[in-house]
NUBA-660666 format. One line per 8 residues: number of its first residue (from 0); their letters; for each residue z, y, x of C-alpha. Coordinates in pm, whole numbers, always signed. Example, Ala and Ser with C-alpha at 12.3 -4.5 7.8 and 13.67 -1.06 7.14 Angstrom:
// residues 2
0> AS> +780:-450:+1230 ~ +714:-106:+1367
END
This chain:
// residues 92
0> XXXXXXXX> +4433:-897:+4112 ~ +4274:-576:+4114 ~ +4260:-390:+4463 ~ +4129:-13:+4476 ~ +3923:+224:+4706 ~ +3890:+486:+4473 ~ +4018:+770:+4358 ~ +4194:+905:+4653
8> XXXXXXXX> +4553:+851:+4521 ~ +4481:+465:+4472 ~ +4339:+384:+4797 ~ +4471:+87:+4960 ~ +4618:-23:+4656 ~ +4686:-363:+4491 ~ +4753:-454:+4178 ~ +4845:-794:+4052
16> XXXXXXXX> +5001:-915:+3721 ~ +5229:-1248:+3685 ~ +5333:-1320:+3339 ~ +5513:-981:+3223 ~ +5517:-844:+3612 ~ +5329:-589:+3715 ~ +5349:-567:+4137 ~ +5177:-295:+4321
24> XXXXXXXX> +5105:-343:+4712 ~ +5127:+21:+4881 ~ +4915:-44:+5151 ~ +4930:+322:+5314 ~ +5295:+193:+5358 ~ +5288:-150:+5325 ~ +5480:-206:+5035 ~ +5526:-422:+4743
32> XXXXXXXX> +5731:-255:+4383 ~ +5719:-408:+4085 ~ +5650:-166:+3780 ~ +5657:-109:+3417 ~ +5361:-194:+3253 ~ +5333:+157:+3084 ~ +5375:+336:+3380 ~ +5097:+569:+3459
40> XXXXXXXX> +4792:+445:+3694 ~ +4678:+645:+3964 ~ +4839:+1012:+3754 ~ +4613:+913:+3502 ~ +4601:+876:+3147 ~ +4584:+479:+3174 ~ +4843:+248:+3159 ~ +4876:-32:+3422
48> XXXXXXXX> +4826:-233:+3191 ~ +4540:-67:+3047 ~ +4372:-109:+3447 ~ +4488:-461:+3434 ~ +4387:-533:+3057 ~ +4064:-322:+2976 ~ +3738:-460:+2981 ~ +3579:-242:+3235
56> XXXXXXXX> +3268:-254:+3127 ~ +3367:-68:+2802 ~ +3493:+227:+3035 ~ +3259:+180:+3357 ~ +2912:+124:+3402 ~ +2943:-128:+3651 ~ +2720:-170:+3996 ~ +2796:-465:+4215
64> XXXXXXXX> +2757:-374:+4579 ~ +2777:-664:+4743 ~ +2958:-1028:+4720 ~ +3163:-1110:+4996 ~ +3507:-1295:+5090 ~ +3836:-1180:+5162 ~ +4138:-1392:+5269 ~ +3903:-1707:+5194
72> XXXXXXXX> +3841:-1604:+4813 ~ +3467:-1473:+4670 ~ +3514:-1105:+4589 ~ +3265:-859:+4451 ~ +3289:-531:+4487 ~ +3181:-289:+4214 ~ +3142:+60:+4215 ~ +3258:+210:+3869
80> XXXXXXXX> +3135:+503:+3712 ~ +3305:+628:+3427 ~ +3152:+644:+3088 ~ +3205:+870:+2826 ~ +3348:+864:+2520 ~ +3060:+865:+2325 ~ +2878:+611:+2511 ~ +3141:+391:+2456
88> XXXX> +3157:+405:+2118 ~ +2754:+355:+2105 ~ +2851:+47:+2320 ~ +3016:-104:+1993
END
């Protein structure tokens, strides 16, 4: 499960896949749809499943800002900047 504060346009967000599923909570309306797994993220280039799939830490440098529970579970939160394309390759 992948739950968003950023950008803007994601906020309040949810994601969470089961088997082929790909279920989106809508917070700012409180919400559940299911979607397509190639369905654009956030009016992004990415893919659901691409958000869902990637290793983030090919695409993001990655800064844990704190550890912390929510609904009982151990969460971190991360703060993800995004790298660019030729740091990623260098990354290889």
């Amino acid at each position: 499960m992948a739950l968003f504060t950023n950008p803007p346009i994601a906020r309040r967000q949810a994601q969470l896949r089961l088997g082929d599923k790909i279920l989106i909570y809508l917070g700012k309306i409180n919400r559940t749809i299911e979607v397509s797994a190639k369905a654009a993220f956030a009016e992004s280039d990415f893919t659901e499943e691409d958000v869902l799939n990637a290793s983030l830490g090919y695409y993001y440098d990655l800064e844990k800002v704190e550890e912390t529970e929510l609904n009982g579970e151990k969460v971190l939160k991360l703060n993800l900047k995004s790298r660019s394309k030729k740091k990623r390759l260098l990354s290889n």
